[in-house]
NUDREN-60838 format. One record per residue: residue in three letters; chain; x, y negated, z of N, C-alpha, C, CB in turn. Coordinates in Angstrom, 1 decimal. Atoms other than C-alpha are relative to their C-alpha. Glycine has a CB too. Layout:
<nodes>
ALA	A	X	Y	Z	X	Y	Z	X	Y	Z	X	Y	Z
...
</nodes>
This chain:
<nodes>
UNK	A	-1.3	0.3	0.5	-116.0	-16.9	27.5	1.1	0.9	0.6	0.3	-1.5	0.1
UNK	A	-1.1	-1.4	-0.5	-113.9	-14.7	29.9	0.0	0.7	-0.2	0.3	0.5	0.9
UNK	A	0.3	-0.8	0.6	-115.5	-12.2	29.2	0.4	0.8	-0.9	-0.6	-0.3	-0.1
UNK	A	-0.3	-0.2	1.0	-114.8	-11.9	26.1	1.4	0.1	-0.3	-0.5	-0.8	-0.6
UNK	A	-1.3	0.4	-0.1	-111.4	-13.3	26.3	0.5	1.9	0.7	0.2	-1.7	1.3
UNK	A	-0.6	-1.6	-0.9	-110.9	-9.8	28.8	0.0	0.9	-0.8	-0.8	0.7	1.3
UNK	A	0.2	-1.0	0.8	-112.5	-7.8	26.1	1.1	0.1	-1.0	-1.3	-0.1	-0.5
UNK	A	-0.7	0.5	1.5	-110.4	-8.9	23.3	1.8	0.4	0.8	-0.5	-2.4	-0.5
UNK	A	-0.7	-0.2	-0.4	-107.2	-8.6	25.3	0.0	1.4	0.3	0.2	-0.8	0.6
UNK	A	0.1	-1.4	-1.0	-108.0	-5.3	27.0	0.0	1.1	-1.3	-1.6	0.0	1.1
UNK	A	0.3	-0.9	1.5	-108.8	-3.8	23.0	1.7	-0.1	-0.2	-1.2	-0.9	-1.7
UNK	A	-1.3	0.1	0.6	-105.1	-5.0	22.1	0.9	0.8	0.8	0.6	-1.4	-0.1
UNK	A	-1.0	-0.7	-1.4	-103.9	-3.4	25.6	-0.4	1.3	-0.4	-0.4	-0.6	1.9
UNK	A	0.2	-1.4	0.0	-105.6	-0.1	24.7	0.4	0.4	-1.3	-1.3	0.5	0.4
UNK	A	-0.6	-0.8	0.9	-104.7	0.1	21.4	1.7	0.3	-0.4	-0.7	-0.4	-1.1
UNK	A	-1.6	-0.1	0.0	-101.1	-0.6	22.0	0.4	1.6	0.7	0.8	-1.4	1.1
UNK	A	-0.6	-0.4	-0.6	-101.1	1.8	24.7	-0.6	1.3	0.2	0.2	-0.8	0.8
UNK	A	0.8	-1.2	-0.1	-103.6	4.7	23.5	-1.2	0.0	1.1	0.9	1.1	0.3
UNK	A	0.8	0.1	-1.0	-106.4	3.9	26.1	-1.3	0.5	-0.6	0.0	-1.3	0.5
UNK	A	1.6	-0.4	0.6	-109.7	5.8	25.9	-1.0	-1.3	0.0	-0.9	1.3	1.1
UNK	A	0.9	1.2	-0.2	-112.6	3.7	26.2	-0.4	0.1	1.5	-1.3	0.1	-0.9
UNK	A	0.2	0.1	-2.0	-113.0	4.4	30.4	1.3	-0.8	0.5	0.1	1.8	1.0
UNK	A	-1.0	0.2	-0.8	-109.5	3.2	31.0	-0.2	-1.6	-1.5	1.7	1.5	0.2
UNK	A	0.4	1.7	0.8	-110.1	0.0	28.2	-0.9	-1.4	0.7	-1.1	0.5	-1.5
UNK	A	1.0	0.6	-0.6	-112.9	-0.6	30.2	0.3	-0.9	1.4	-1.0	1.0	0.2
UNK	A	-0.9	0.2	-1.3	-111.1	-0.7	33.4	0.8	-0.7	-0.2	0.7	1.0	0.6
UNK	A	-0.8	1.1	0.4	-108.4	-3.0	32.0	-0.8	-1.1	0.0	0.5	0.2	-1.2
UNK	A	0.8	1.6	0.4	-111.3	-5.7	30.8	-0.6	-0.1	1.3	-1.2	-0.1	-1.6
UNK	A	0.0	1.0	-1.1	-112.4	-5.8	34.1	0.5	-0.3	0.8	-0.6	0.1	0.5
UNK	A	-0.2	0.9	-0.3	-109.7	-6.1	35.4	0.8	-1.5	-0.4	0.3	0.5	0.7
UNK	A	-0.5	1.3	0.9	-108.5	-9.0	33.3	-1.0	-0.6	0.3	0.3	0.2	-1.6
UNK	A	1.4	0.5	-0.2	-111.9	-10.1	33.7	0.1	-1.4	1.4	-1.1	1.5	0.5
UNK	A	-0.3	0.7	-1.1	-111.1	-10.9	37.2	1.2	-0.7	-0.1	-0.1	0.8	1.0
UNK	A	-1.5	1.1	0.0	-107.6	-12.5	36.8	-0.2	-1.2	-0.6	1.5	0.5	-0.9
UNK	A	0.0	1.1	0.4	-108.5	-14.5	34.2	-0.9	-1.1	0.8	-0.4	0.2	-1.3
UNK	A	1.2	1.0	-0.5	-111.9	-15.9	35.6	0.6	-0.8	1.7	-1.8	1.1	0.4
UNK	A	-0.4	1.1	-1.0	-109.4	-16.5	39.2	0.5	-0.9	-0.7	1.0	0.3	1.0
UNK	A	-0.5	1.2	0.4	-107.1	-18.7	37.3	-0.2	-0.6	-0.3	0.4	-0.3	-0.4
UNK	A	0.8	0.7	0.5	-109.6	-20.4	35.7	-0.7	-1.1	1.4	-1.1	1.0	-0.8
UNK	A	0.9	1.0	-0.6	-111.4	-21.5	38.7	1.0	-0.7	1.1	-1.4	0.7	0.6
UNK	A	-0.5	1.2	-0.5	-108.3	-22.7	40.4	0.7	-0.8	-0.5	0.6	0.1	0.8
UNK	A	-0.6	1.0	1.1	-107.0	-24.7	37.7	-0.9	-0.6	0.2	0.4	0.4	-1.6
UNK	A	1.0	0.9	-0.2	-110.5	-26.4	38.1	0.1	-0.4	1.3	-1.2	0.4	-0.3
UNK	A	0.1	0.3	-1.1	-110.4	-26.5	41.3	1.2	-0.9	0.9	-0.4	1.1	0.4
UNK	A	-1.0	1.2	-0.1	-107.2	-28.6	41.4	0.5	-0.6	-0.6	0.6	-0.1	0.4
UNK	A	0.1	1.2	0.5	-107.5	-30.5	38.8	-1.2	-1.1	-0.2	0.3	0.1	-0.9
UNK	A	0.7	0.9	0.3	-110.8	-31.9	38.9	0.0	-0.7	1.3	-1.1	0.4	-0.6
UNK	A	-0.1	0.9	-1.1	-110.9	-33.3	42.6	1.3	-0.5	0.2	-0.4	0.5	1.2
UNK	A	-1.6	0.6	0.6	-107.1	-34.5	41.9	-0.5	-1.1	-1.0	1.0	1.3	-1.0
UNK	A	0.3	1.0	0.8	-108.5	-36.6	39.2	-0.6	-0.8	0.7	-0.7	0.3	-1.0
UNK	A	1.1	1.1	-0.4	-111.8	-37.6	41.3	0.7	-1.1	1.1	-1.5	0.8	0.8
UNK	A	-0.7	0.5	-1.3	-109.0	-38.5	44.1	-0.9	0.4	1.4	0.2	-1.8	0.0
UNK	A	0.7	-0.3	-0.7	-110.9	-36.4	46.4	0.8	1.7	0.3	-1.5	-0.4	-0.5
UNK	A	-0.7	-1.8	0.1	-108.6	-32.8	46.3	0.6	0.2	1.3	1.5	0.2	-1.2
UNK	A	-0.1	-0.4	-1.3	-107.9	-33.0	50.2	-1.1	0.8	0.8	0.3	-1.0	0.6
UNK	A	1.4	-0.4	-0.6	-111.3	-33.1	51.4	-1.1	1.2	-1.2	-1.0	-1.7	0.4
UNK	A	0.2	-1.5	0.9	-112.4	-30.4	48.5	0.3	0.7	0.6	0.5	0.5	-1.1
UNK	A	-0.5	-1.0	-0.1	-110.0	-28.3	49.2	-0.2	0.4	1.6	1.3	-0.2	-0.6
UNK	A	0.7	-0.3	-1.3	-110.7	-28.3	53.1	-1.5	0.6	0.0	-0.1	-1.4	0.8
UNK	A	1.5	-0.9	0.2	-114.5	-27.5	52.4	-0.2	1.1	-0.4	-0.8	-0.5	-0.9
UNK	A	-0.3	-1.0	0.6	-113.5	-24.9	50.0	0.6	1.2	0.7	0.5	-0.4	-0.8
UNK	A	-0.5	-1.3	-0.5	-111.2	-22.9	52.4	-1.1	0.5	1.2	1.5	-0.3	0.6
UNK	A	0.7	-0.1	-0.8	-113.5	-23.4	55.0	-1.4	1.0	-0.1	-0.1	-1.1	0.1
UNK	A	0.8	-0.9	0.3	-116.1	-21.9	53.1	0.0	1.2	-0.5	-0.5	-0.5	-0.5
UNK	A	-0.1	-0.9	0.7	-114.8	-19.4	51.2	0.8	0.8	0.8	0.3	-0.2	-1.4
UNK	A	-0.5	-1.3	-1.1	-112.6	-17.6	54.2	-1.2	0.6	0.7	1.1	-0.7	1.4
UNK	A	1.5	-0.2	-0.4	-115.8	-17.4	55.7	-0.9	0.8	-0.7	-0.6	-1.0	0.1
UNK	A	0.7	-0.5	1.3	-117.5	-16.1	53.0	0.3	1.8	-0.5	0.6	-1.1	-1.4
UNK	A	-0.8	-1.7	0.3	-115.0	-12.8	52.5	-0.6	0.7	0.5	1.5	0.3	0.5
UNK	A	0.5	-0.9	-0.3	-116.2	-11.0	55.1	-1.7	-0.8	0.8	1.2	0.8	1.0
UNK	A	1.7	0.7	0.0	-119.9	-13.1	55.8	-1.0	0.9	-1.2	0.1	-2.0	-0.5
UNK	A	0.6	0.1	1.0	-121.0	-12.7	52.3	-1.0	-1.0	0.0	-0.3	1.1	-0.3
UNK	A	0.8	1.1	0.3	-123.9	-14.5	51.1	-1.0	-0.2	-1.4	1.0	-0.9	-0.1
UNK	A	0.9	-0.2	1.6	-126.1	-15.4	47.8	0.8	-0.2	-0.8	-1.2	-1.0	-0.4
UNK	A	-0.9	0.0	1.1	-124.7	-15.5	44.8	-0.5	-0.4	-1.4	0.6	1.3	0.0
UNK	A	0.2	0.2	1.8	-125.2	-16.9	40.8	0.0	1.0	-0.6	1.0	-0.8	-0.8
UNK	A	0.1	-1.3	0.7	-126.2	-14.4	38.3	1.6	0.1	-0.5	-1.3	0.0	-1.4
UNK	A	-0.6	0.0	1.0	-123.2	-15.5	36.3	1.3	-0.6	0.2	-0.6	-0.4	-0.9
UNK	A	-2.1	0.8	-0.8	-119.2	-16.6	36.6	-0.4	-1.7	-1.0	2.6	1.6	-1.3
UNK	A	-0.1	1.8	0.3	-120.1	-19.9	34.5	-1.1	-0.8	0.9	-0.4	-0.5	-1.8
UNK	A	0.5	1.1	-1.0	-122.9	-21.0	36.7	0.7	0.1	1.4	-1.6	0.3	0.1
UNK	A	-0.9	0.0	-1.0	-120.9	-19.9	39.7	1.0	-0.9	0.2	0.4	0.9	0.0
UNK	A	-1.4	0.7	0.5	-117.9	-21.9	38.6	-0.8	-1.6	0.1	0.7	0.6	-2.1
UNK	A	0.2	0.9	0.1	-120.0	-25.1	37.7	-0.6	-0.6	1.4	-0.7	0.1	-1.1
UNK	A	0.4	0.6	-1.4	-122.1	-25.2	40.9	0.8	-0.2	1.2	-1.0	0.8	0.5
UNK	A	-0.9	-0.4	-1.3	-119.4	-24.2	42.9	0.9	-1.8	0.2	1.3	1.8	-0.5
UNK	A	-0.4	1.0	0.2	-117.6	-27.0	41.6	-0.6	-1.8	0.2	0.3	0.5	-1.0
UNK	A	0.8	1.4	-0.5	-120.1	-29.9	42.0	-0.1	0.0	1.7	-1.8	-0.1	-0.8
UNK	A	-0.2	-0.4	-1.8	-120.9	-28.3	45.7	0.7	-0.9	0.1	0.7	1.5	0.6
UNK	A	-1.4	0.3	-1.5	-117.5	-28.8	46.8	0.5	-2.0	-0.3	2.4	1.6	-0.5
UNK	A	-0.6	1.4	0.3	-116.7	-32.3	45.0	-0.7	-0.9	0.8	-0.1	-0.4	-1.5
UNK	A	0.6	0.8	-0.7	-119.6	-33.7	46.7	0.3	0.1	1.0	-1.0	0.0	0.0
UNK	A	-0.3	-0.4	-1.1	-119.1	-32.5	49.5	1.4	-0.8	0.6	0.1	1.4	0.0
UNK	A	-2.0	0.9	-0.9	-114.8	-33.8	49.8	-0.9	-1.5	-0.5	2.6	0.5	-1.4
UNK	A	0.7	1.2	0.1	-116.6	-37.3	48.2	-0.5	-0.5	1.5	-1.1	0.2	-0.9
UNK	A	0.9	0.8	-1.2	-119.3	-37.4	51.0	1.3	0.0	1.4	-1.9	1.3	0.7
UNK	A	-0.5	0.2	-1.1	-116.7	-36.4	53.7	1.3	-1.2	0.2	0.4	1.3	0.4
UNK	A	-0.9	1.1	0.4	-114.0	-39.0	52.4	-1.0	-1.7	0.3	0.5	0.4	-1.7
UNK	A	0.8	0.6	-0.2	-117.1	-41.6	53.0	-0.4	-0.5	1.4	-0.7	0.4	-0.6
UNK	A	0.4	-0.1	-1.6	-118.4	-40.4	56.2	1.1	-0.5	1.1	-0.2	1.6	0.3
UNK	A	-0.9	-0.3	-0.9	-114.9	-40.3	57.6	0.0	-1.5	0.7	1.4	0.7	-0.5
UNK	A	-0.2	1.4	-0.1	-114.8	-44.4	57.8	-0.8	-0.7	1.5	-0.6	-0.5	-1.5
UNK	A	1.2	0.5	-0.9	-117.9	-44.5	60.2	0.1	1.2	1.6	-1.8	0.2	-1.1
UNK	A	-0.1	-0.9	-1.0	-116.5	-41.4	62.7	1.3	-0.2	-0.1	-0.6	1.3	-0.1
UNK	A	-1.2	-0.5	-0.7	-113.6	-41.0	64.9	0.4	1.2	0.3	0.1	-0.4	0.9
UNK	A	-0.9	-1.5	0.1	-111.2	-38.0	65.5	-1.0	0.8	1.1	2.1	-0.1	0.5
UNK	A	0.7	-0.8	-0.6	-113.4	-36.8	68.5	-1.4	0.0	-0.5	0.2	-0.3	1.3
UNK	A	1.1	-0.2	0.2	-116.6	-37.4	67.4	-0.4	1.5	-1.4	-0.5	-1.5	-0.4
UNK	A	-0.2	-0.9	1.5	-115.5	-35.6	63.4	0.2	1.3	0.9	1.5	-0.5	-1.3
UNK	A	-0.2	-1.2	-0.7	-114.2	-32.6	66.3	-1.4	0.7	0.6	0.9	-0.2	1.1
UNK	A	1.2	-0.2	-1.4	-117.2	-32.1	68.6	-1.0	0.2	-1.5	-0.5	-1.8	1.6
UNK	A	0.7	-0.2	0.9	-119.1	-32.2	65.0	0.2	1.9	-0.8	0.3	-1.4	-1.0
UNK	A	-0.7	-1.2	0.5	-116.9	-29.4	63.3	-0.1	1.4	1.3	1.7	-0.6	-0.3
UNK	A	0.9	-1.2	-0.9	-117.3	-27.6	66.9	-1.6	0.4	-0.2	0.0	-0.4	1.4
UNK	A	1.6	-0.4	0.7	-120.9	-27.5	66.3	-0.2	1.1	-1.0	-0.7	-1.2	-0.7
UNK	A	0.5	-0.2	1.0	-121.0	-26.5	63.1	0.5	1.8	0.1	0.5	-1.2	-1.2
UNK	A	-1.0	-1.6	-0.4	-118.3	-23.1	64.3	-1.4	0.5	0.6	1.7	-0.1	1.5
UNK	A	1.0	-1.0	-1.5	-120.9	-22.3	67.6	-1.0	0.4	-1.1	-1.1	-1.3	1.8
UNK	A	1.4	0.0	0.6	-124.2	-22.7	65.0	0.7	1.5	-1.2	-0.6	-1.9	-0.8
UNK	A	-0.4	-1.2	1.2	-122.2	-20.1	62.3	0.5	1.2	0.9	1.5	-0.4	-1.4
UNK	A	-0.1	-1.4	-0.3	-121.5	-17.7	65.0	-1.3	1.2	0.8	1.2	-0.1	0.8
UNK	A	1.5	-0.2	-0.2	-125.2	-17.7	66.1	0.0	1.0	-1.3	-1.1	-1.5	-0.1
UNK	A	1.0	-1.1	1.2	-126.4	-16.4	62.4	1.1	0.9	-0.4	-0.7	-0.8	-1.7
UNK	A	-0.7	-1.4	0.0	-123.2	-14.4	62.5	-0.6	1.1	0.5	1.2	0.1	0.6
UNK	A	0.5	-0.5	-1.2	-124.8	-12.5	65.2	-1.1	1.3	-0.4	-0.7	-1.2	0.8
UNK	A	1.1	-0.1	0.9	-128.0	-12.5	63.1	-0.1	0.9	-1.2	-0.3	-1.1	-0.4
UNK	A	-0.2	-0.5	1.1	-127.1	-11.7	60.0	1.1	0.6	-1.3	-0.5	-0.7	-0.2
UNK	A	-1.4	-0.5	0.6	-123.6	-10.9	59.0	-0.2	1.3	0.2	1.5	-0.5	0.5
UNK	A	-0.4	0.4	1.4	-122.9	-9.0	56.7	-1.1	-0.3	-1.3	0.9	1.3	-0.5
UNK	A	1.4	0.0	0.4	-125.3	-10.5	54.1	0.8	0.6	-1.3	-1.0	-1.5	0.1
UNK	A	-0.1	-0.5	1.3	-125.0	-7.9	51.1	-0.5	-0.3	-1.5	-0.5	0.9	0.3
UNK	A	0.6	0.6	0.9	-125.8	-8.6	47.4	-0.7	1.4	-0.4	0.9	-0.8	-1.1
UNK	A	0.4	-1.4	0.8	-127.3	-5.9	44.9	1.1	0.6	-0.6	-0.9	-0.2	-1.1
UNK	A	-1.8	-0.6	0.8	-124.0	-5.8	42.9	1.0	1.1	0.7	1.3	-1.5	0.1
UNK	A	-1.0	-0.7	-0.9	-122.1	-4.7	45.9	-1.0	0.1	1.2	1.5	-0.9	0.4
UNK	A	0.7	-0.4	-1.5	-124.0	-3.3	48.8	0.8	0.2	1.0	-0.8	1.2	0.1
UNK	A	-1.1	-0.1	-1.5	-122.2	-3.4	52.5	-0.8	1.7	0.4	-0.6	-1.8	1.9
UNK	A	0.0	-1.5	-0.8	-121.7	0.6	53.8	-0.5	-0.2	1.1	1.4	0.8	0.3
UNK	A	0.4	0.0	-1.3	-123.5	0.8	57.2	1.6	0.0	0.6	-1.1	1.5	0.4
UNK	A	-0.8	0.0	-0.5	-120.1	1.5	58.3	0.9	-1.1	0.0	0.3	0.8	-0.2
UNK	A	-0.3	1.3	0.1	-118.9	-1.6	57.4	-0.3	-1.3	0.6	-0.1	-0.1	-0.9
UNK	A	1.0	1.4	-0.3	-121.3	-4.2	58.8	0.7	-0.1	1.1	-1.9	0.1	0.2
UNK	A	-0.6	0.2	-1.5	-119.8	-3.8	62.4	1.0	-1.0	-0.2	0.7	1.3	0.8
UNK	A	-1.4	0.6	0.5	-116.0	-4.6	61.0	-0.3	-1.3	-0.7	0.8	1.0	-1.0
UNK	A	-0.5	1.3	0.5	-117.0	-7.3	59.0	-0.6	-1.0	0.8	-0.3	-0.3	-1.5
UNK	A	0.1	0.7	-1.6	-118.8	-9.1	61.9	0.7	-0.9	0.4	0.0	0.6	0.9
UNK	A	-1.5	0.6	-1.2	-115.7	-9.0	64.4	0.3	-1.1	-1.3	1.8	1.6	0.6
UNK	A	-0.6	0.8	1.0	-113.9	-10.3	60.9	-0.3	-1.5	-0.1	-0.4	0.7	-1.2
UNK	A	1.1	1.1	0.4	-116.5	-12.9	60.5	0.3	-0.9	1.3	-2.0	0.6	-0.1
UNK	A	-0.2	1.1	-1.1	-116.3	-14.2	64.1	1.9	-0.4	0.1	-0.8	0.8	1.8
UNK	A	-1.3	0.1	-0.1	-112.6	-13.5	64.0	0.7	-1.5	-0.6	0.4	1.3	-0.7
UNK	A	-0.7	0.8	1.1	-112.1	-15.8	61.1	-0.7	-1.5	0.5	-0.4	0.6	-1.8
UNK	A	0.1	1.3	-1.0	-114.3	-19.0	63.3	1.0	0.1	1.0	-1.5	-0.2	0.8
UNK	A	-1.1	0.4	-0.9	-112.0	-18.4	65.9	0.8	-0.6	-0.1	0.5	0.6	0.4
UNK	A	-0.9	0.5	0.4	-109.3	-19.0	64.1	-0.1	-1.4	-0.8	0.4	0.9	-0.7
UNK	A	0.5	1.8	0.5	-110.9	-22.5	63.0	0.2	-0.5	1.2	-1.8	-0.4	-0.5
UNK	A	0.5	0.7	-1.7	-111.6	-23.4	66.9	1.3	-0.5	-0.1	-0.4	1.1	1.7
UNK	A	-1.3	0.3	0.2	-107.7	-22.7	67.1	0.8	-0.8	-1.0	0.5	0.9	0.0
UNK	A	-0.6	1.0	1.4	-106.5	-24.8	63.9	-0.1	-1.0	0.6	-0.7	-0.1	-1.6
UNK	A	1.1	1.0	0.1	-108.8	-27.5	65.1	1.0	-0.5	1.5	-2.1	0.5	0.0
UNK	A	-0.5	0.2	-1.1	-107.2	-26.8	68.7	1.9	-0.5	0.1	-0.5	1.5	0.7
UNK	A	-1.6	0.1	0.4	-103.2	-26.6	67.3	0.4	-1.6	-0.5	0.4	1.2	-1.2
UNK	A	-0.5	0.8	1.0	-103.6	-29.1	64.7	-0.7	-1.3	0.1	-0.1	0.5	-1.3
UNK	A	0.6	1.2	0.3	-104.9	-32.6	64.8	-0.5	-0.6	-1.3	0.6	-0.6	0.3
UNK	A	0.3	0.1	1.4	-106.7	-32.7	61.8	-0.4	-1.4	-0.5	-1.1	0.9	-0.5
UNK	A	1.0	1.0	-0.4	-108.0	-36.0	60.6	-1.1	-0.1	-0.5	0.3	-0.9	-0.1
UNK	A	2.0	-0.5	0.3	-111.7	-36.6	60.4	-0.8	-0.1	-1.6	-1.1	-1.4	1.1
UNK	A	0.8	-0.2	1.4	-112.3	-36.6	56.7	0.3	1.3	0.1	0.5	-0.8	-1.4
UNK	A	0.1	-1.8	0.0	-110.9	-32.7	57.0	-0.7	0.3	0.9	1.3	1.0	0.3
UNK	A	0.6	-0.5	-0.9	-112.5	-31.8	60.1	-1.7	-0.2	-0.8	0.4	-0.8	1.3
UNK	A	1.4	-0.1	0.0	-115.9	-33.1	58.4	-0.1	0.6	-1.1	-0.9	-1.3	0.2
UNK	A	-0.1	-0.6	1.2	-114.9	-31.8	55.1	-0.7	1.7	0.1	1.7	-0.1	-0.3
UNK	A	0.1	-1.4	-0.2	-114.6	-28.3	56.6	-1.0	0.3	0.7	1.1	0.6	0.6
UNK	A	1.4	-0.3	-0.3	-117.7	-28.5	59.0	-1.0	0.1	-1.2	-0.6	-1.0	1.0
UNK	A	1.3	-0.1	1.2	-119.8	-29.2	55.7	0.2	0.8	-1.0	-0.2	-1.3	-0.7
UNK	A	-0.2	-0.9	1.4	-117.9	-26.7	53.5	-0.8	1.2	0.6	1.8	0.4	-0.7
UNK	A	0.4	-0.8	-0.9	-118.9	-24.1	56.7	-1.6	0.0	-0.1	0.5	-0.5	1.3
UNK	A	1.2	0.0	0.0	-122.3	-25.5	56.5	-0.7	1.0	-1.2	-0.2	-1.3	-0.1
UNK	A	-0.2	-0.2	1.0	-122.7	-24.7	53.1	-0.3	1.3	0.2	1.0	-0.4	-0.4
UNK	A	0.2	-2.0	0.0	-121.7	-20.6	53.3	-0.9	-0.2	1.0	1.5	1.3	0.3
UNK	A	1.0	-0.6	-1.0	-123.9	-20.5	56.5	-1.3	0.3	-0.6	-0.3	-0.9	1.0
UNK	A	1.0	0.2	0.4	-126.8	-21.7	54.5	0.0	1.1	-0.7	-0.1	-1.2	-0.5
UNK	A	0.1	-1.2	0.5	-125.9	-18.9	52.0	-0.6	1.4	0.8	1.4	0.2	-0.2
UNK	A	0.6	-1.2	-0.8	-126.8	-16.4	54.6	-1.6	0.5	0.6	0.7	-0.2	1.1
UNK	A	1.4	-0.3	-0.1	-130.1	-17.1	55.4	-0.9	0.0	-1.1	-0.4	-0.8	0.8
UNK	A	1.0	-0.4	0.9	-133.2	-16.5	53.5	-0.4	-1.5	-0.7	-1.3	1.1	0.7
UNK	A	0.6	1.2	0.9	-133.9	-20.0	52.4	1.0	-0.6	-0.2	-0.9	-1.0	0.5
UNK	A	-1.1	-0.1	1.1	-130.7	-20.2	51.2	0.2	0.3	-1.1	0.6	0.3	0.1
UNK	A	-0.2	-0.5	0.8	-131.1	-17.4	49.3	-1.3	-0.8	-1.1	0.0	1.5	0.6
UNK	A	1.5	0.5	0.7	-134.4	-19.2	47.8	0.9	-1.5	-0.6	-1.7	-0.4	1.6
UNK	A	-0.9	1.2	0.8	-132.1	-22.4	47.0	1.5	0.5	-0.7	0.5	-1.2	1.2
UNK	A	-1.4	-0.2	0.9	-129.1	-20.6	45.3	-1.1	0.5	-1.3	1.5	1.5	0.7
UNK	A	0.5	-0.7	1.3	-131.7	-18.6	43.0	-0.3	-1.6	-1.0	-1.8	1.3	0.4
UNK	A	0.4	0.5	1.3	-133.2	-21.7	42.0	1.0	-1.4	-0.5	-1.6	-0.4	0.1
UNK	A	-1.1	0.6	0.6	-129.9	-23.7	41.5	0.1	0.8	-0.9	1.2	-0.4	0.8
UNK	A	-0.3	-1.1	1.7	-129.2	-20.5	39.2	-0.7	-0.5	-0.9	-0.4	1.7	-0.2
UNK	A	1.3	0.3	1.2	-132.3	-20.9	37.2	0.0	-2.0	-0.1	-2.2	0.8	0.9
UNK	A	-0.6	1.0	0.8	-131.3	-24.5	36.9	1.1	-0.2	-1.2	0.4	-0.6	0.8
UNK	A	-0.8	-0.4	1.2	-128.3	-24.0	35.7	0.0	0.8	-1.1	0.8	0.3	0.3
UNK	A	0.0	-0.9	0.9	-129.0	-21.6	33.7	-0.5	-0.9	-1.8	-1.3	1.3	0.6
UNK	A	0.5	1.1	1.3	-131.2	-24.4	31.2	1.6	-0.5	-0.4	-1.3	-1.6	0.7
UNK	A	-0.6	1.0	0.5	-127.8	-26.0	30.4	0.5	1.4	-1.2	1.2	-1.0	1.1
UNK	A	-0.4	-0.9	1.6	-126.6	-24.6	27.1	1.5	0.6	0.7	0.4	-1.3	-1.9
UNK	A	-1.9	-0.5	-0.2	-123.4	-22.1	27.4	-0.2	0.6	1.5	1.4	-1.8	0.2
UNK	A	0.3	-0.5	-1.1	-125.0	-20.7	30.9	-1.5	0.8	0.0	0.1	-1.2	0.8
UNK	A	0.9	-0.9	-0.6	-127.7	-18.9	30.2	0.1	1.4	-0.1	-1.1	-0.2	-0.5
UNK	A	-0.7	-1.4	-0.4	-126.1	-15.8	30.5	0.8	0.3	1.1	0.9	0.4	-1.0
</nodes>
C-alpha cells in the first residue's frame, strides 16, 4: 500500500516537473520512506494510547530502536510485516512491563535494566555491526558503529544514573533492549525469519 501510494505520487511529481524515469524513481523512494515513517508513528501512538499502555511501549521502543541504528540486526522481508510484528512486539512488551512493575521495586527494576546494558555490551563486542543483504556494513564502518553501539548503552547507564525512572520504564526498556539483542544473534536471526514466514500467511502480507 505505500508503495504504491509513493509510486502514484512520485508519477504526478515527475510529470508536473518533467522527471525522467531515474529521478521518478528516486522520488518514489523517497516518498516511500516518509510515507511508511508516518505511518508507523501514527500507529505507534495511537495504538498503545488506546491499549493504555503508550508509556511503557514507547520506553521499549526507544530503547530498542536507538540501539538498533548503529547495532543493526534481522529484519522482515517486508514494511507490512515489519510494521505488524513490530507493533505486537512492543505492545506486549509495555503490557508485560506495566504488570511486572507491581511485583518489583525501583532498585530491583535498576540492577535488572543494568544487567540487561552489561549482557548487550558483551554481544556488542561479539557481534556488532550485524549487516543485512539489503545493506551491507563497509569494513570501514564496523569499528565506528561499535564505539556508537557501546556509546549509545552508556548513555542508558547515565539516564538510568540522572533520572529516576520508575520501574515499569526501567523494565520496559531492559525488555525492549532485550529484544534488539536477540536480533543480533543467530537464533534470533532463525526466529525473525520464521515470525516473517508467519506473517506472511495473513492476507495483505504476503509480499
Amino acid at each position: 500500500m505505500i508503495h504504491n501510494m509513493a509510486e502514484k505520487l512520485a508519477l504526478l511529481i515527475a510529470n508536473d516537473l518533467n522527471f525522467n524515469k531515474l529521478q521518478r524513481a528516486k522520488v518514489s523512494y523517497g516518498l516511500e520512506i516518509i510515507l511508511g515513517g508516518l505511518v508507523k508513528v501514527l500507529v505507534f501512538i495511537t495504538v498503545p494510547m488506546i491499549l493504555g499502555i503508550f508509556n511503557t511501549t514507547i520506553a521499549a521502543l526507544l530503547a530498542s530502536g536507538l540501539f538498533r541504528l548503529p547495532a543493526g540486526g534481522a529484519h522482515c522481508t517486508s514494511y507490512g510485516r515489519c510494521l505488524l510484528g513490530s507493533l505486537v512486539t512492543f505492545c506486549i512488551l509495555g503490557a508485560l512491563a506495566l504488570y511486572l512493575a507491581d511485583f518489583v521495586n525501583y532498585i530491583s527494576a535498576l540492577y535488572l535494566c543494568w544487567g540487561v546494558i552489561l549482557l548487550s555490551a558483551v554481544v556488542t563486542l561479539h557481534y556488532v555491526p550485524v549487516d543485512c543483504k539489503a545493506k551491507p556494513v563497509k569494513p570501514a564502518q564496523r569499528l565506528r558503529q561499535r564505539v556508537w553501539a557501546l556509546g549509545t548503552l552508556l548513555v542508558y547507564i547515565l539516564i538510568t544514573l540522572i533520572i529516576q525512572l520508575p520501574p515499569e520504564l526501567l523494565l520496559a526498556a531492559g525488555m525492549g533492549l532485550t529484544v534488539q539483542v536477540l536480533t543480533l544473534l543467530p537464533q534470533g536471526h532463525t526466529l525473525m525469519e520464521r515470525m516473517d514466514n508467519l506473517l506472511g500467511l495473513i492476507p495483505g502480507l504476503k509480499k
